[in-house]
TILUM-706189 format. One line per field, with one value per residue (C-alpha): y, z negated, x; residue in one letter. Coordinates in steps of 0.2 Angstrom, whole numbers. Layout:
north: c(Y, ...)
up: c(Z, ...)
east: c(X, ...)
aa: c(A, ...)
This chain:
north: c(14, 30, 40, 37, 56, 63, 55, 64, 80, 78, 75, 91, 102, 98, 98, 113, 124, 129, 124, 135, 129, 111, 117, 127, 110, 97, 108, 108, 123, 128, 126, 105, 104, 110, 98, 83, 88, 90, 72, 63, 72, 67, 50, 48, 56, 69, 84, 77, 93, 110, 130, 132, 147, 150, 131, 117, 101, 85, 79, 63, 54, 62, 56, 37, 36, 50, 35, 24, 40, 43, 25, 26, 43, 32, 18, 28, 37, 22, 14, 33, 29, 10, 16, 28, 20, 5, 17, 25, 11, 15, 23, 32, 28, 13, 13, 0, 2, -7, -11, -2, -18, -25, -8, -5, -23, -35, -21, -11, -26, -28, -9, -8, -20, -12, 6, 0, -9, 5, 22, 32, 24, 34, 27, 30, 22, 24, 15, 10, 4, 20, 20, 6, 17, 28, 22, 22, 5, 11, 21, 7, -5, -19, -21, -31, -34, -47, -56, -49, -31, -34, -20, -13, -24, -27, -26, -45, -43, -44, -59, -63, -73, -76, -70, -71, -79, -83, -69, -78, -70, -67, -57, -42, -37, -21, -26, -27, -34, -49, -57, -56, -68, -83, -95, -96, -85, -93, -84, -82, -75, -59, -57, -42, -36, -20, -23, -11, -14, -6, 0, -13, -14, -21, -40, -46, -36, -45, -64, -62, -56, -72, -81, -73, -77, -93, -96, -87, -73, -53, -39, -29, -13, -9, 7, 7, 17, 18, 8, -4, 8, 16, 0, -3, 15, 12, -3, 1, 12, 1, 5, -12, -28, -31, -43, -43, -49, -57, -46, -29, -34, -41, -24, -16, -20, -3, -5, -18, -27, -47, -58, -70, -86, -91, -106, -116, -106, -105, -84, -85, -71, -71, -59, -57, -50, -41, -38, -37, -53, -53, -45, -31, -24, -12, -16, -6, -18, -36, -28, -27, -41, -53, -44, -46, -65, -65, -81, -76, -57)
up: c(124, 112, 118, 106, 111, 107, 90, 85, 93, 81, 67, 74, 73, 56, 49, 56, 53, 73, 92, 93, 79, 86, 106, 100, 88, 104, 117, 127, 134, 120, 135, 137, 117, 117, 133, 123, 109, 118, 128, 110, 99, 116, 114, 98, 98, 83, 77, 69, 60, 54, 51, 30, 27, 35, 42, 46, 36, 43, 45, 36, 54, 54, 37, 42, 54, 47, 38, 54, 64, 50, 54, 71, 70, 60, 71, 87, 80, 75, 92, 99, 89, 93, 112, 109, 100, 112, 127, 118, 114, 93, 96, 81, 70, 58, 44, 31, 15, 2, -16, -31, -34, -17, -11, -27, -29, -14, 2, -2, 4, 21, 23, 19, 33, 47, 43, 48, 63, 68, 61, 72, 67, 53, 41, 31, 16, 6, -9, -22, -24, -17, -1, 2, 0, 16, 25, 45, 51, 68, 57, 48, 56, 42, 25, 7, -5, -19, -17, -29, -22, -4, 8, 17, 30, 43, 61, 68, 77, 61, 55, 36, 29, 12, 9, -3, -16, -31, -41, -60, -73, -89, -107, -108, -127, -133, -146, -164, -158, -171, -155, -150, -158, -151, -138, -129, -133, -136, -128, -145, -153, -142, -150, -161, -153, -143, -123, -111, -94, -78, -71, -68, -50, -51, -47, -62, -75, -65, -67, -86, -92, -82, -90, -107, -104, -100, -117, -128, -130, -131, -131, -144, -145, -127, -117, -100, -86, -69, -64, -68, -73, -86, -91, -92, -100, -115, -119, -118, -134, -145, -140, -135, -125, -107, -93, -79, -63, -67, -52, -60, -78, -67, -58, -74, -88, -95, -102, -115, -113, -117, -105, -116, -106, -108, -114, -98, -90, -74, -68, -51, -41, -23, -11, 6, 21, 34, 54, 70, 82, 91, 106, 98, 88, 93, 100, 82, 72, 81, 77, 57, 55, 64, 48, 36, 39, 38, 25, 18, 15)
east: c(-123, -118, -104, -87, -82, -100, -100, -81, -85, -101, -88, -76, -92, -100, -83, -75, -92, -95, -95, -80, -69, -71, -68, -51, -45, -53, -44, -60, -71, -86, -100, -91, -93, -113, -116, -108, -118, -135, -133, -130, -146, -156, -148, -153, -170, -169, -156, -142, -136, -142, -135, -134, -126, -110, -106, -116, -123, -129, -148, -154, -151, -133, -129, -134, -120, -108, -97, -96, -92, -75, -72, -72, -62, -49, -48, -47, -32, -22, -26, -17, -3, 0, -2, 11, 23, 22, 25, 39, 46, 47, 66, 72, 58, 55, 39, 39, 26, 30, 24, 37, 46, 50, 53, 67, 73, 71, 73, 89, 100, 91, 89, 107, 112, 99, 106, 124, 119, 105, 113, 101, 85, 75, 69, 50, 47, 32, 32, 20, 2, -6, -1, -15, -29, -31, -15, -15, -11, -6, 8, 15, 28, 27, 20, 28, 18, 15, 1, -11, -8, -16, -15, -32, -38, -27, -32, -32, -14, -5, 3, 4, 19, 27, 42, 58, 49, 61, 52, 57, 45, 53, 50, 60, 65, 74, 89, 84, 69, 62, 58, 77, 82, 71, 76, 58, 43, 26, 12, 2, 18, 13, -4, -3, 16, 17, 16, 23, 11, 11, -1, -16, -13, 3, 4, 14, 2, -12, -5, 3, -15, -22, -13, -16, -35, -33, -24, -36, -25, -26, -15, -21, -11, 0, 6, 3, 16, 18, 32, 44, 57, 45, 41, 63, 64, 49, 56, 73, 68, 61, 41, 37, 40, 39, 37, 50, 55, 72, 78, 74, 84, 99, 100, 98, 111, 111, 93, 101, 87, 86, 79, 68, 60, 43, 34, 30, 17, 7, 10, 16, 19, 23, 30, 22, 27, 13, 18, 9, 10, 26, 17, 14, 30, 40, 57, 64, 53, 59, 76, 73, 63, 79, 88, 73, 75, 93, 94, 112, 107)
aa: c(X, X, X, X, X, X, X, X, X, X, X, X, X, X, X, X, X, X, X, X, X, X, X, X, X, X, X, X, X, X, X, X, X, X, X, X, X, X, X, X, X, X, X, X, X, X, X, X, X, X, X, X, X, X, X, X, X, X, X, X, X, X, X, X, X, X, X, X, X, X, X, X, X, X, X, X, X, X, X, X, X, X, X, X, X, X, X, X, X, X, X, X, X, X, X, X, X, X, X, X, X, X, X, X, X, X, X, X, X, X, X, X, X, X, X, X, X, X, X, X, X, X, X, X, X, X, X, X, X, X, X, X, X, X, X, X, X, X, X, X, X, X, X, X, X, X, X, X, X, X, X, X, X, X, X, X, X, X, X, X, X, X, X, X, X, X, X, X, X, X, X, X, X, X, X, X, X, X, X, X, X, X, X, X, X, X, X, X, X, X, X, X, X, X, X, X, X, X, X, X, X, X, X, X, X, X, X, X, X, X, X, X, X, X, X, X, X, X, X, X, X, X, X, X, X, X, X, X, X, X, X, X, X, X, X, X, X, X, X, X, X, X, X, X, X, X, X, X, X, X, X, X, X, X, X, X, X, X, X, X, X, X, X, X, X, X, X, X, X, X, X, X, X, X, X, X, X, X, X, X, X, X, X, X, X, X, X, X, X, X, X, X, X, X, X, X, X)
């Protein structure tokens, strides 16, 4: 069977341009480096890289396995990390990675209540879709999402479960609006007005132009932010119409914004929360997640 430590030192080498850079970063002698290397291109029966210039490149052979060498690499660190933080017990340290919304308008009260109780626990939180590309999982304590922004693929100890799900999905008008003035908006009455989107990962965006498919109807002229503060801030000034969590408006009054309801509709978004199996969390982790399902928080 190939030899997990031959195939990263084969990584350290290529990438690092020499047998000594990869011995001084690997903390290993230059002479154990060329003897790892000679065992594996014996193993596999042709070279697996070559000098160009001042650094090295793969061969053919080593550029067939390079992307399951970066996966191993990744997979081996966050295995180092979950052993570390299960041996240290996770004190002082909690990381949560959270979509924009749930980070800025479902957490706060939670993280609130955890930092009274915990005052010596730090605190890392990553917001927004991003972060899924090229996270650590063995970094991460627990995930939020909604459930059209999944996170990468989770290692099979994590436990999925919804979470706080009373997200209300409402039309966000600026005063003076012509649309102000109605009692319920009608799906086609949003033809040919100006949308103010986020970006098109977000979940909402996601289900509101589902739903505008499945009646037929197209958002001909939009502006497309970030987040749901530049969606608050653009239509705020009069630039367009937006969709909101009911949540985001109520925590915002000084946007004057009017929350318009809907014509009965079938956009659902729903919060979900991601955790490793209750054999596997940190003693920090058990401690917020008793506060996460607090009911009267």
């Amino acid at each position: 069977m190939v030899d997990a430590e031959q195939l990263i030192t084969l990584l350290e080498v290529v990438e690092r341009g020499s047998v000594s850079a990869a011995a001084e970063h690997l903390c290993r002698g230059q002479s154990a480096i060329s003897e790892r290397l000679k065992k594996l291109v014996e193993y596999v029966g042709e070279p697996l890289y070559f000098r160009k210039g001042n650094g090295l490149v793969f061969t053919e052979a080593g550029e067939l396995i390079l992307p399951d060498i970066k996966r191993l690499e990744h997979a081996l660190r966050d295995i180092e990390s979950i052993i570390r933080r299960r041996q240290s017990g996770q004190l002082g340290d909690l990381c949560i990675v959270a979509t924009s919304l749930l980070a800025n308008y479902y957490l706060p009260p939670y993280l609130e209540k955890f930092r009274a109780v915990y005052p010596n626990i730090n605190l890392y939180i990553k917001s927004g879709e991003r972060y899924w590309d090229n996270v650590s999982i063995g970094s991460v304590d627990v995930f939020f999402y909604e459930g059209e922004v999944a996170p990468p693929d989770l290692p099979y100890y994590f436990e999925t479960v919804r979470w706080k799900n009373d997200n209300r999905i409402v039309l966000g008008v600026p005063d003076g609006h012509p649309l102000a003035r109605n009692d319920l908006v009608m799906f086609k009455d949003l033809q040919n007005v100006p949308i103010v989107w986020r970006e098109p990962g977000s979940a909402i965006r996601r289900a509101i132009e589902r739903e505008f498919r499945n009646r037929g109807v197209e958002s001909r002229h939009f502006i497309e932010v970030a987040d749901i503060q530049s969606v608050g801030i653009m239509v705020k000034s009069g630039l367009g119409v937006g969709f909101f969590d009911t949540r985001v408006l109520d925590q915002h009054p000084e946007w004057g914004i009017k929350k318009i309801p809907l014509e009965k509709h079938e956009i659902i978004s729903v919060n979900f929360m991601s955790a490793p199996h209750i054999s596997r969390r940190s003693a920090v982790l058990s401690k917020f997640l008793e506060i996460i399902n607090d009911e009267e928080i």
